[in-house]
N, C-alpha and C positions, 0 to 999 in steps of 0.2 A: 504493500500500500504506500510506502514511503517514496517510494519509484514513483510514483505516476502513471505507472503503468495503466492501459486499460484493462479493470480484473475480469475474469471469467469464473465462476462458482458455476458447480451442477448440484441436483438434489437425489438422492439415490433413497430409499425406502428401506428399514432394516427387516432382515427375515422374520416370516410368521412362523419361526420354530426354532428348532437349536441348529439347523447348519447352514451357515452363513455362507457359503461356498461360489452362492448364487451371486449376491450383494458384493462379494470381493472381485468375481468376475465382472461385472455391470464398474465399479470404482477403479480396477486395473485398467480398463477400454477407455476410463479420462482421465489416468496420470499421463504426463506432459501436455495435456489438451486444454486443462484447467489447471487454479491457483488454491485451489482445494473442493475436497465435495460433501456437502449439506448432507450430514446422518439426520431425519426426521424425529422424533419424538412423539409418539403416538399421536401422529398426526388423525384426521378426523377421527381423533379416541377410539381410534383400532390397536388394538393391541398386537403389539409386535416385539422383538428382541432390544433390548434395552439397547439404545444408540450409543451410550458407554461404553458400553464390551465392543460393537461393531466399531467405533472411531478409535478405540485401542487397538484393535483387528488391522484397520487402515496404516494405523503407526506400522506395524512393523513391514509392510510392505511400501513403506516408503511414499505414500500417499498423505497430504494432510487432509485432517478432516474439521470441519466446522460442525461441530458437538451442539444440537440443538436443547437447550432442557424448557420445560414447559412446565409451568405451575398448576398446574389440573391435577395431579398423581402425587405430589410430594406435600409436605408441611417445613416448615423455614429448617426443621432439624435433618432429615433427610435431604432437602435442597444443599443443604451445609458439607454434608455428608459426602455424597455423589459430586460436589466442586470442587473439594479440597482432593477426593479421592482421583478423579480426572487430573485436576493439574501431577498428580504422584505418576500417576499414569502416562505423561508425556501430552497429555491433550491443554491445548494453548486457547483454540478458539471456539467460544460459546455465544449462540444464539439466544439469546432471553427472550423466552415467550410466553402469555398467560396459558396458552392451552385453547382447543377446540370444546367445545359441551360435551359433555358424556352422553347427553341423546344422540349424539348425531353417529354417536359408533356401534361397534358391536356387543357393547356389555352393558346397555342404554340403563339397567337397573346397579349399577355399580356408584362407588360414592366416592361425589368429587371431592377436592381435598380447598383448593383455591387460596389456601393460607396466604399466601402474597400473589401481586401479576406484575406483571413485565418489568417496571419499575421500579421496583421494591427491588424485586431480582438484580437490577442492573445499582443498586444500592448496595446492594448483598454481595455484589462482587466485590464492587470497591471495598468494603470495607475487610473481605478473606485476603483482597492485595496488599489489603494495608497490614496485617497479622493483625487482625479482632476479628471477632466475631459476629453475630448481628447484639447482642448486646453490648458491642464495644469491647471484650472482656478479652485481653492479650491472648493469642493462639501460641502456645510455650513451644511448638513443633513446627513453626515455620510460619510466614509467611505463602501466599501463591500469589503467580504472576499473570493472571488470566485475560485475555485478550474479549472483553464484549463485546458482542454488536445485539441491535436491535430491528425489528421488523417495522416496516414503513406503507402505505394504503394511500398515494397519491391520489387515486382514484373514489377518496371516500365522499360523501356526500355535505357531510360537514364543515368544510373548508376552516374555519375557525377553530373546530375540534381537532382537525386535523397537524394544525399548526399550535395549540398547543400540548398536543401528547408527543410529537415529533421535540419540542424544546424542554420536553421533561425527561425525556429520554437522553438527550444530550446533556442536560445541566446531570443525568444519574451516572453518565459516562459511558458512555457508548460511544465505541471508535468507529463501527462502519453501519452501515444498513444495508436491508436486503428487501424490497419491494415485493409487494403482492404482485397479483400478475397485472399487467398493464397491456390495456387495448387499448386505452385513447392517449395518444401522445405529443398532443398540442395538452393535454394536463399536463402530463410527467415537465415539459417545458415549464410549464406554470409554477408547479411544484420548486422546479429547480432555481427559476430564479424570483419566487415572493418569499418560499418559506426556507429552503435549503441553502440560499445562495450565504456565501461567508461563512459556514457551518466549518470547514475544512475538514470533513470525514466522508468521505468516500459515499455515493451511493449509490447500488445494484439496480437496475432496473430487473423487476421479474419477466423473461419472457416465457411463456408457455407455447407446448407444440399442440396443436389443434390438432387432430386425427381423420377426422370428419365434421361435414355440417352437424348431423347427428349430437356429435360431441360439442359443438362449440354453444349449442342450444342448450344442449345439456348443463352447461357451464352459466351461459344464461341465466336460467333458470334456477340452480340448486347455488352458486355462489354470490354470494349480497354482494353489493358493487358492483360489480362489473358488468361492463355490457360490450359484446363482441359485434360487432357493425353488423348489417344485415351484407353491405357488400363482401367483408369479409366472408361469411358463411356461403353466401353465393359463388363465389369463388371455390368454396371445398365443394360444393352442390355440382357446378358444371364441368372440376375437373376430371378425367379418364381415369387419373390414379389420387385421391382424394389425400391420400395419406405425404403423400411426395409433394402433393401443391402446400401441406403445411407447414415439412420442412421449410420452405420456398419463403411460408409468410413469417417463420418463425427468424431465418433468415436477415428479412427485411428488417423484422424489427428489433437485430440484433446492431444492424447498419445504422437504425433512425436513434436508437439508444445511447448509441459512438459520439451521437451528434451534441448528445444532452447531456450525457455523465457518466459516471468514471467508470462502470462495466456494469456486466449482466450478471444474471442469476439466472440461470437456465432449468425451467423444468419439464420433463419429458415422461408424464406416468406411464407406467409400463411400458415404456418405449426408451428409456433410459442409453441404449445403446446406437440411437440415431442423434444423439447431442454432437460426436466427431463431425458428421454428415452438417448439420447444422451452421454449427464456426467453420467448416471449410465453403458451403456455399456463404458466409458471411465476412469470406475471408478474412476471417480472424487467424493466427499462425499458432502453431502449437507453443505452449507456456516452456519457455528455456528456466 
């Protein structure tokens, strides 16, 4: 980040069991293609293999990983726990998230925990970097040097709100962001220079790979925020190969995001292995 570089992140999904095998092939296919790759955290409250063990997994093959944790599953003693034991672990960079609702997964009668969100967390680090702990209370076994970043919604509908939960996040210390997914980007512009501009922390723009009209309706409909242009979905609708027209627009809008800010955040569900395809038709070069 200190480079300047333009960054590239991908997001990879941790196994729904115990052999990771899958997940390390999907994150080997984007070492040197990316600048590290996003372990989720039980993202929409599916339970999956704890992104700890998977981003320590990543470590030893030489992969860095961006360690997502999310406030939905833990309470400030286990959050405590699981950050100090990552940094032991060799994992540097953590995504601070509140978490998805437990309805929306598959254990919808399970019981959320929500003790702190995003915030608080990005507070909770500082303070494990500083050697205290959340009551301030000296950590006698070290200090940890953990690298936050925070999640950003350009796209959100609040503009005010938006602007300020993005300066709460930076005053808790957050060094980069990582954007939801972005379809209108005469916002993301907007974003970049009302509320972002002078911030000097880096920020991802989300692109997402569209698979289908199908899919992009789909997206439509089950994700708040966003709205995928009708020309866009038209576009996956008239093409002969629908899946290849989205690399195409996923693409484009890794080129219009070059134009706006410092890199992307690429995400590709279940398709995780067409992200190379992706930056080479965005002629982005692979990560030295």
């Amino acid at each position: 980040m200190k480079s300047g570089k333009f960054l590239v992140t991908a997001e990879i999904t941790p196994p729904k069991g115990g052999d990771p095998s899958h997940t390390l092939e999907l994150a080997q296919n984007l070492k040197n293609r990316v600048h590290a790759v996003n372990i989720t955290d039980g993202s929409r409250a599916v339970m999956r293999m704890s992104p700890l063990a998977v981003s320590a997994i990543l470590l030893q093959y030489g992969i860095e990983p961006v360690c997502q944790f999310a406030c939905r599953d833990r309470n400030r003693i286990g959050l405590q726990a699981d950050l100090t034991g990552a940094y032991a672990l060799g994992i540097r960079n953590i995504l601070a998230l509140t978490g998805d609702p437990v309805k929306a997964g598959d254990h919808p009668k399970a019981k959320a925990v929500f003790d702190m969100e995003s915030v608080r967390l990005l507070h909770l680090i500082g303070k494990l970097n500083r050697g205290v702990d959340f009551h301030k209370n000296p950590m006698p076994d070290g200090a940890t040097d953990l690298f936050p970043g925070a999640a950003v919604d350009p796209e959100s509908r609040s503009w005010s709100g938006l602007q300020r939960r993005f300066e709460r996040k930076l005053a808790a210390g957050a060094q980069f962001f990582q954007s939801q997914l972005i379809s209108d980007f005469d916002r993301l512009d907007k974003f970049m220079n009302q509320i972002a501009a002078g911030c000097n922390k880096p920020i991802l723009a989300g692109i997402f790979l569209l698979k289908s009209a199908k899919n992009a309706r789909f997206i439509n409909k089950m994700v708040p925020g966003v709205h995928i242009s009708e020309e866009t979905i038209e576009r996956l609708e008239k093409a002969s190969e629908p899946l290849q027209e989205g690399i195409n627009i996923a693409a484009e809008q890794v080129q219009m995001a070059r134009q706006l800010c410092h890199g992307v955040h690429i995400m590709a569900v279940k398709r995780e292995e067409l992200i190379p395809q992706i930056l080479d038709r965005a002629g982005v070069q692979a990560v030295k």
